[in-house]
C-alpha positions in Angstrom: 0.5 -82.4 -219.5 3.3 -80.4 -217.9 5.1 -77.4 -219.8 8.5 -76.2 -218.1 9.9 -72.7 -219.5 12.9 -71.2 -218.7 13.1 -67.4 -219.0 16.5 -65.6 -219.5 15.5 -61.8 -218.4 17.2 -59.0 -219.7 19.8 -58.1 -217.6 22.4 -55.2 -217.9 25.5 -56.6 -218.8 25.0 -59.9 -219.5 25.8 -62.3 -222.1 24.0 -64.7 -224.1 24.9 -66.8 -227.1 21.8 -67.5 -228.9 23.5 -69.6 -231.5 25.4 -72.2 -228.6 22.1 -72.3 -227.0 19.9 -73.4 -230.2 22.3 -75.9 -231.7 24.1 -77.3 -228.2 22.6 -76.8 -225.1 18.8 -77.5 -226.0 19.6 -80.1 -228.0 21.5 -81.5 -225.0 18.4 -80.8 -222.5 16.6 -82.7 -225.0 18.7 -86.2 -225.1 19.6 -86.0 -221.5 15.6 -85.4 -220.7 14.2 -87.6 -223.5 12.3 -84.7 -225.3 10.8 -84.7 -228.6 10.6 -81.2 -229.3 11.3 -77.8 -228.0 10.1 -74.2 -228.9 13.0 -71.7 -228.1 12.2 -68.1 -228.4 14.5 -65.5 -228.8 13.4 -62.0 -227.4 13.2 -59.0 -229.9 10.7 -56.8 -227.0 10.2 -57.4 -223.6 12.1 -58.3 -220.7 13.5 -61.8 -221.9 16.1 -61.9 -224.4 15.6 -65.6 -224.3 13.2 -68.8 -223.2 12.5 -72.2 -224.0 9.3 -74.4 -223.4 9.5 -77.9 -223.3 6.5 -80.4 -222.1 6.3 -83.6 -220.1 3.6 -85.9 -219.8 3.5 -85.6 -216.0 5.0 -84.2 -213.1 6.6 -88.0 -212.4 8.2 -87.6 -215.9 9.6 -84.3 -215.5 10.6 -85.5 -212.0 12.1 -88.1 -213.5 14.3 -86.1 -216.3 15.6 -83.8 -213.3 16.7 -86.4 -211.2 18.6 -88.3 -214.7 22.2 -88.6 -214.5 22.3 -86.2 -217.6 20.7 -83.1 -215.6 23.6 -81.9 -213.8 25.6 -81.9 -217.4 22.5 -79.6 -218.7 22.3 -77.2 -215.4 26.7 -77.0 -215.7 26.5 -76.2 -219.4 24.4 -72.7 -218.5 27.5 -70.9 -217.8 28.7 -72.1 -221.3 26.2 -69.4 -223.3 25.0 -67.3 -220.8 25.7 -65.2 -217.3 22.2 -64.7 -216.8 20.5 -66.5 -213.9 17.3 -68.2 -215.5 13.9 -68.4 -214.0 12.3 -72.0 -214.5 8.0 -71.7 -214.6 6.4 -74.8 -214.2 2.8 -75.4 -215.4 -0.3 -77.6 -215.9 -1.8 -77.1 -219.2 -5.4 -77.2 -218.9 -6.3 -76.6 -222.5 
């Protein structure tokens, strides 16, 4: 099993609609990406103010999703919530 999250790091000056990016843009990363769920966080302390983890069966799958005609829709709608470059982590879970 693969788990992608995507961190939003507090960054001075930046924006970030928390509201748009629960009830549009995740729900649109998960049609375009076939997902049934998703766990989005929303920082309170620490140095993200937002992140979302998703999981894929395997890296094919999420290989897959990313390379769906849908992605590019996902990655363009960023700039519709946020200024905040996000950092992707991509993992194996073990356990």
């Amino acid at each position: 099993m693969i788990r992608v999250s995507v961190y939003y790091p507090t960054t001075e000056g930046a924006s970030f609609d928390h509201d748009y990016y629960r009830d549009t843009h995740v729900p649109m990363a998960r049609d375009a990406w076939g997902l049934a769920d998703a766990l989005i966080e929303k920082g309170i302390n620490g140095p993200y103010v937002a992140a979302v983890h998703v999981t894929f069966d395997s890296m094919d799958a999420l290989g897959e999703a990313m390379g769906s005609e849908k992605s590019a829709a996902v990655i363009d709608d960023v700039a519709n919530f946020t200024t905040i470059s996000p950092i992707m982590q991509i993992s194996e879970i073990v356990e």
